[in-house]
Every structure is written in structure tokens, then in C-alpha cells.
C-alpha positions as CSV (number, residue, x, y, z in Angstrom):
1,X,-0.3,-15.0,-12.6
2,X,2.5,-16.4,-10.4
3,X,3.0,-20.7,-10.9
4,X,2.9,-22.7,-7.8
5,X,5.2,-25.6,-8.0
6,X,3.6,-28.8,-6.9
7,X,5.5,-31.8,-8.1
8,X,7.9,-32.0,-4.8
9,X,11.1,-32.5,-6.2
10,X,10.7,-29.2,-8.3
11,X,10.4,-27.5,-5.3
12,X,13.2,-28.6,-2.9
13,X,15.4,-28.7,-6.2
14,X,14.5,-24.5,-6.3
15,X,15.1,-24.3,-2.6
16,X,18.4,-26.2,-2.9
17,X,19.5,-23.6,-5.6
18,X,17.9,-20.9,-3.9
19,X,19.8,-21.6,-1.0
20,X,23.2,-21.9,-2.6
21,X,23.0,-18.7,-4.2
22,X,21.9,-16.9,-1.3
23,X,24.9,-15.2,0.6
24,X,25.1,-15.6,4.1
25,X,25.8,-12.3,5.2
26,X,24.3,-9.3,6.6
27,X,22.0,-8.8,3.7
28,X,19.2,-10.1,5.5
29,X,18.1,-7.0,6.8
30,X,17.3,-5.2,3.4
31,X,15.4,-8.5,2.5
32,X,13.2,-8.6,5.3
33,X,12.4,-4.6,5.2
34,X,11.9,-5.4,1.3
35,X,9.3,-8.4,2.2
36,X,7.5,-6.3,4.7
37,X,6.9,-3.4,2.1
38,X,5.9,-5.8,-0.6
39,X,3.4,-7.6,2.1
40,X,2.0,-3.9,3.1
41,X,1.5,-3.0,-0.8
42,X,0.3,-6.2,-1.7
43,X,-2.3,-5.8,0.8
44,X,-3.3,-2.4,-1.0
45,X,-6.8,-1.6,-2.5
46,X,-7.6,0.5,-5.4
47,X,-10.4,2.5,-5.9
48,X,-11.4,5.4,-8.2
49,X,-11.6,8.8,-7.3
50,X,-15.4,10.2,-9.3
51,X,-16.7,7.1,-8.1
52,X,-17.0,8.7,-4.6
53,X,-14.4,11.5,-3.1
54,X,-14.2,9.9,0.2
55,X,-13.1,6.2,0.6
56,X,-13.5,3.5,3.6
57,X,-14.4,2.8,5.7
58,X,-11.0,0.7,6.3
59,X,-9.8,-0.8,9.6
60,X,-5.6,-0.8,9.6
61,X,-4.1,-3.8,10.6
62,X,-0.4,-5.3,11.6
63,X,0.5,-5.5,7.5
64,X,1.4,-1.7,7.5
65,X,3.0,0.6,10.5
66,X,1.5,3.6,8.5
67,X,-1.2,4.2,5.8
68,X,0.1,5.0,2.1
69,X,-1.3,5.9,-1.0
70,X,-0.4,6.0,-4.8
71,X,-1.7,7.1,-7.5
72,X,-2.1,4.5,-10.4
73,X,-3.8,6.1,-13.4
74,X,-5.9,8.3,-14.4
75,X,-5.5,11.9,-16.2
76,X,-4.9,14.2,-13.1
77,X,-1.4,15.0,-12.0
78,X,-1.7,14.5,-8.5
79,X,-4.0,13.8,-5.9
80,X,-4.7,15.5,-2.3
81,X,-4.8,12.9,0.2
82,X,-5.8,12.7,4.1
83,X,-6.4,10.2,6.6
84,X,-10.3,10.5,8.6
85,X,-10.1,8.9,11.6
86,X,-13.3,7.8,13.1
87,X,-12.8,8.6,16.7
88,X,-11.7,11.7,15.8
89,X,-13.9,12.7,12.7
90,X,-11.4,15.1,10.9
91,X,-9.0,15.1,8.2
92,X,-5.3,14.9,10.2
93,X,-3.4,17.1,7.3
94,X,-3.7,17.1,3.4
95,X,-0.6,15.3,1.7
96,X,0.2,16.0,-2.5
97,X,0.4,12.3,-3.5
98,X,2.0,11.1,-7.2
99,X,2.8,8.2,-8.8
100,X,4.7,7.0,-6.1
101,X,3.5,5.8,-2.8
102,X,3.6,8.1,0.0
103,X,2.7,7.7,3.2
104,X,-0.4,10.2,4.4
105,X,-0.6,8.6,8.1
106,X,2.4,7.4,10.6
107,X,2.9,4.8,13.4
108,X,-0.9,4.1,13.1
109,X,-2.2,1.8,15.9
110,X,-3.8,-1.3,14.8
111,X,-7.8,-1.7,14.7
112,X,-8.1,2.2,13.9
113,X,-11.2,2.6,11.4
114,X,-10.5,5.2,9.2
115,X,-11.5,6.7,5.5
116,X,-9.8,8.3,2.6
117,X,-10.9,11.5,1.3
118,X,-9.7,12.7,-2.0
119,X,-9.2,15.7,-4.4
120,X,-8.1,15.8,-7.5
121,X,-5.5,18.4,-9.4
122,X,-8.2,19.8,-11.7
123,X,-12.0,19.5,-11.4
124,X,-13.2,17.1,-13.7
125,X,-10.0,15.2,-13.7
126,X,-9.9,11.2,-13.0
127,X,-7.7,9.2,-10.5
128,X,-7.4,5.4,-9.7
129,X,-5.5,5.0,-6.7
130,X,-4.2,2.2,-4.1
131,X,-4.7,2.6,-0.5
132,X,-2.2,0.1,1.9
133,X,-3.0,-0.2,5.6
């Protein structure tokens, strides 16, 4: 659990250093591409695949430009992944998904509704995964 400062001179005595540290060059970029990724992941959900194969439904929203997917824990080595959109009903392709996140739908337009299907490696095997959108 993170500590929020609230005694006021603790804070602008962080910013102060914060700021003095901070270069003022053209490192901005990698910051702000860094924030944006952390804001779309720390948006994510997890759920577990056994407690249903097909998750959602999930409306996207301005926090992610795609939808992505990770796998968390569980004993299977990989999952198979797709994106159901609900205007069009059907899976748009199956993507092999690890430990790492991976996006399994691009450029996706804001307000889509849309679920999660799943499969694991082995029958029988057990995934927990998080979905960011």
C-alpha cells in the first residue's frame, strides 16, 4: 500500500527535490509513454480462467489504445486469447499469450463492448489473468 503524504511541507519538500533531480531534457517523452502504460495496466482486471472460459462483458475506454492481456498465475503455460466484439459477435484472431502482456486487439475505438474468451495449454490446467482496456 502506497503512503499519501499529507502534512504540506512534506510534500512540497518531495516536489522541491523531485524537481531538482529531474533533468530537463528530452527525456520527457519515455516518461509520459511509461505513465500512460502504467495508467492502462493499472486499470487492468483479473479474472480466472475455470471460473468461466469467456470473460466480459467490458466496454474499452480512453486508458488503453488497444486491449492486452497477461497471464499472472496459474499452472498452464500459456493461454489462447481473442477479442469478441459485440457488434460483430466473433472471435477477431486467436493470440498465444505468456507471462508478459500482449496486446490481442489494436487501435480499438472507445465505447466498444467486448468479451474475452480463453483456452488454456492443457485441459484441466488453471490460469489467472489481467485484462487492460
Amino acid at each position: 500500500m502506497a503512503k499519501i503524504l499529507t502534512h504540506p511541507a512534506a510534500a512540497a519538500a518531495l516536489l522541491a527535490a523531485l524537481a531538482v533531480s529531474a533533468p530537463a531534457t528530452a527525456s520527457a517523452a519515455p516518461a509520459n509513454a511509461a505513465s500512460t502504460a502504467t495508467s492502462c495496466y493499472g486499470g487492468a482486471v483479473t479474472v480466472s480462467y475455470g471460473d468461466a472460459v469467456e470473460f466480459g462483458p467490458y466496454t474499452t475506454t480512453s486508458r488503453c489504445a488497444d486491449i492486452n492481456l497477461r497471464m499472472v498465475s496459474g499452472d498452464a503455460e500459456f493461454v489462447w486469447a481473442c477479442v469478441k466484439f459485440t457488434r460483430v459477435g466473433e472471435c477477431n484472431y486467436w493470440t498465444k499469450v505468456g507471462r508478459s502482456w500482449k496486446t490481442i486487439a489494436t487501435d480499438v475505438k472507445d465505447g466498444s463492448k467486448f468479451t474475452v474468451p480463453l483456452g488454456v495449454d492443457l485441459e484441466g490446467a488453471s490460469a489467472r489473468v489481467q485484462i487492460a482496456f
